[in-house]
Steps between C-alpha positions, in 0.01 A plus 500: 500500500285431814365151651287459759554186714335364767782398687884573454736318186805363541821640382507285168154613391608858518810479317260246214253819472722790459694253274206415287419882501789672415524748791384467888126380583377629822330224694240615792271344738174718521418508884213800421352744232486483171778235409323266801164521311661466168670121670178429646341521151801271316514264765079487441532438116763245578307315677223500268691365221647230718125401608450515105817256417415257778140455351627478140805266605230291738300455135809438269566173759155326485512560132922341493351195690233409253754537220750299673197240537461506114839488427543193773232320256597580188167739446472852359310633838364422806262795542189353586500174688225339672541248809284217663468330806299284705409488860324245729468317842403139468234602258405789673418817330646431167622789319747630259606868381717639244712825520622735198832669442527776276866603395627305854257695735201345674211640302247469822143545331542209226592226812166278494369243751332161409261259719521172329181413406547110401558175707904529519694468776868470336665838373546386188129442394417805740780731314364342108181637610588876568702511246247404241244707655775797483569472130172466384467881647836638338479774226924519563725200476788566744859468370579194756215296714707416768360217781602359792594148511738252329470276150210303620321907534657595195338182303187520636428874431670457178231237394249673604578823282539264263143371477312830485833630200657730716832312582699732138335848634758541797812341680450271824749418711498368873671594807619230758580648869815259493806671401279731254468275210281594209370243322344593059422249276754404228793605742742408747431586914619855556629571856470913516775751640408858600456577135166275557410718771205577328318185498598426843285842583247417331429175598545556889266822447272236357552297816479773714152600361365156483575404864355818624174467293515137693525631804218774493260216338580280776487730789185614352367158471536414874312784621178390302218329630606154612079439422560590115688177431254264709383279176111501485444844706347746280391843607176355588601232755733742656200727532281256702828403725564884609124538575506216699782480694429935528766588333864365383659467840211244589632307177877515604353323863272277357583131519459277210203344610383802585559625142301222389187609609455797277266416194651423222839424649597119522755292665749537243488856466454584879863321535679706184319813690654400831844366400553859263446719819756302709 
């Protein structure tokens, strides 16, 4: 027979609750005492289940995407899918990385990072590498490996699963940027809606990770020791040169003749010395 409100109902809501009740429900707004605490409380819980909902409701969406994914396929899930993708700069700190989702959220601590280690400079041979190298460490098989790239990528990767009998233990498909087309052997070009949205997150949190990996090795790579790339300067040499010139800003001044003159250091070497501190 009482409610406590925090602020005043309308007309209609009264007449609903003493209509629903059967007899006249007194309706108050606590300003102080014990009916204030007793709102302060209710309006507390309520705001605990909300938080409660939203997190549940937040989880119940990731987990709608990746079965909107599978059902956009024709597959039973889409709970675990793993994404690759490549990054370089005119040959310049090749890498590649691959990123995990688990039930449509980002599961952080299985993303990996690859240096290529061979002679590549094209993505695909660079992306055939990692990928090898990743399934030859894989105690799971993910329910889709997903890669970034167009038929030529999917072929290529597909071949190489192929030769080391992996291509029947999982799905592969590839992602092209253009108008989200997904490319899997045996089928027709699939350009995704939002019920793809899955994919699409997964592979631009694949690019996302790759290019930043890029970025650090890069940045990192042009505050080293211009000296450590001179061909034919070993620890030694480079020794002799900062006792003779008295120290590394007498090498950074020296000429190339100059540089000659220290034993052990010829013409050719003097010049790669000179020309990788200008």
């Amino acid at each position: 027979r009482l409610l406590l409100s925090p602020v005043p109902i309308f007309d209609g809501l009264q007449s609903w609750l003493n209509e629903r009740r059967g007899s006249s429900v007194e309706v108050r707004i606590p300003q102080r005492g014990d009916l204030e605490n007793l709102a302060t409380l209710a309006r507390q819980n309520a705001e605990i289940q909300l938080q409660r909902m939203a997190a549940k409701s937040s989880g119940s969406l990731e987990q709608r995407a990746a079965d909107e994914g599978a059902k956009t396929l024709g597959m039973q899930q889409l709970d675990h899918i793993v994404c690759f993708d490549m990054a370089q700069l005119q040959g310049d700190e090749r890498v590649g990385a691959s990123v995990v989702m688990r039930k449509g959220r980002p599961a952080k601590k299985e993303y990996r990072k690859y240096i290529v280690k061979g002679e590549a400079l094209d993505d695909l041979r660079m992306m055939k590498e990692v990928v090898v190298r990743w399934a030859k460490r894989q105690e799971e098989w993910p329910d889709l490996l997903l890669i970034d790239g167009g038929e030529t990528h999917l072929s290529t990767i597909h071949q190489a699963l192929e030769e080391h009998g992996w291509a029947d233990r999982f799905p592969l498909a590839a992602l092209a940027k253009r108008e989200e087309t997904i490319f899997r052997n045996g089928m027709e070009p699939l350009v995704l809606d939002r019920s793809g949205r899955v994919l699409v997150h997964a592979r631009d949190e694949a690019h996302r990770f790759v290019n930043t990996f890029h970025r650090k090795r890069r940045s990192r790579s042009r505050l080293a020791d211009p000296l450590e790339g001179v061909e034919g300067l070993g620890a030694k040499k480079l020794q002799t040169l900062l006792r003779h010139f008295g120290g590394r800003k007498g090498i950074e001044h020296a000429t190339a003749s100059e540089l000659e003159t220290v034993p052990g250091i010829g013409p050719a070497l003097a010049e790669r010395i000179y020309e990788a501190l200008r």
